[in-house]
C-alpha angles and dihedrals in degrees: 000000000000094000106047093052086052085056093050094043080053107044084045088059106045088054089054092051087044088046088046104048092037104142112228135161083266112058105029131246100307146142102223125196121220103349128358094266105023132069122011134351140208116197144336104358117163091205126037147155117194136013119356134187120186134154102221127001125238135179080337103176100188137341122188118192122014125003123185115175113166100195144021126265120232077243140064132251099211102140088046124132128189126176117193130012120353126190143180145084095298117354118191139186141140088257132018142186168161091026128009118170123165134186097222104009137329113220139166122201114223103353142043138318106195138152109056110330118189123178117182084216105012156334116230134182146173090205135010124000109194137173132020105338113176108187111192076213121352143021115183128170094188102167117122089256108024136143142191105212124171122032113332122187119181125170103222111007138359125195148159134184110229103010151007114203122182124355124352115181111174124176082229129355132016117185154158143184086220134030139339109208100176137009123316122167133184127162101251125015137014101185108190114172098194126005126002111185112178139035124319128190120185150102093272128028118199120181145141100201110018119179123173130022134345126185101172140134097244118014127194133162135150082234135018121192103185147004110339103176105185135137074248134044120182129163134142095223128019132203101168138016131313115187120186146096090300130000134185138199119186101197094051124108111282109273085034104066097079110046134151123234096002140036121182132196129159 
């Protein structure tokens, strides 16, 4: 009698597993443990909850847990969504977060990476990049209105397209085609096509509209509010002090617009 109810409690089970990790045009080629959505997951399902292991992703739709994909698809992910931790060599979707870390880079196409992102080369988004991102060489957020907001920390460049929030720290350029709110430093160029608004260390400051503190090597702005030390000065119009070897200000009386050491405009 035991032993008939074993084989039944078996035979019941096995036909829940089979049921559950049934592959259909729905859910993706998979071997699914216990149900279709839920558990864990082996190989390419659209849909899970839990822990999933692929090895390349492919028309993925949203994944909530753990998510370890060891190699790119031929196609892309950019509807993708993954809640939680993602790893592999170079794991993709559309969204991303808590915890995104990639051998060789970590990237989303049109929306936001947030959470910690780390790529052993690079990060790389078509929208937000938020958090704490570390780039062995690059971080870039190049979508048309894209920003890098949180601590970013990139070995070689760092760059977004609309904005930089927060502290960005890059081995040798940091730039945007927008605005700078907070301290970034590199050791040779900050490019900022519009408002910086912080603290900047580097070789080669670049800005149109620069307010706070500037300790560079050259510094030059269509407009400085604040303090800019550098061997160079140079604004077209102060509102502030610029202390250095030579300074300019372009909107101070004629014979005061070039001066050493210090340069003064209220």
């Amino acid at each position: 009698m035991k032993k008939t109810v074993v084989l039944y409690v078996v035979i019941f089970l096995i036909s829940i597993f089979n049921l559950c990790a049934r592959d259909t045009l729905s859910t993706g080629k998979a071997l699914n443990i216990p149900c279709k959505k839920y558990g864990l997951s082996f190989g390419n399902s659209y849909e899970f909850n839990g822990i999933r292991i692929n090895f390349a992703d492919n028309n993925v739709k949203k994944i909530n847990g753990i998510n370890v994909t060891f190699w790119l698809s031929k196609y892309n992910n950019r509807d993708a969504v993954v809640n939680g931790i993602s790893f592999g060599i170079i794991p993709t979707a559309s969204r991303m977060g808590l915890i995104n870390i990639g051998v060789l880079g970590v990237g989303t196409s049109n929306n936001n990476l947030n959470g910690f992102s780390f790529g052993g080369l690079g990060i790389g988004s078509g929208g937000n990049v938020n958090g704490l991102s570390i780039g062995g060489l690059l971080i870039m957020a190049d979508g048309d209105s894209s920003r890098i907001s949180g601590i970013s920390i990139a070995g070689l460049g760092l760059g977004a397209k609309k904005t930089i929030n927060g502290i960005g720290v890059a081995g040798l350029i940091v730039g945007t085609d927008g605005d700078i709110n907070g301290m970034t430093t590199s050791l040779i160029y900050i490019s900022c096509e519009k408002n910086y608004r912080g603290i900047a260390f580097t070789g080669y400051l670049k800005s149109y509209k620069y307010s706070g503190v500037a300790i560079v090597g050259y510094s030059r702005t269509s407009q400085l509010f604040g303090l800019s030390v550098a061997l160079y000065n140079r604004t077209d119009e102060l509102h502030g002090v610029q202390i250095g070897l030579l300074n300019y200000a372009g909107n101070n009386p004629k014979g005061l617009k070039y001066l050493p050491a210090l340069n003064l405009h209220f």
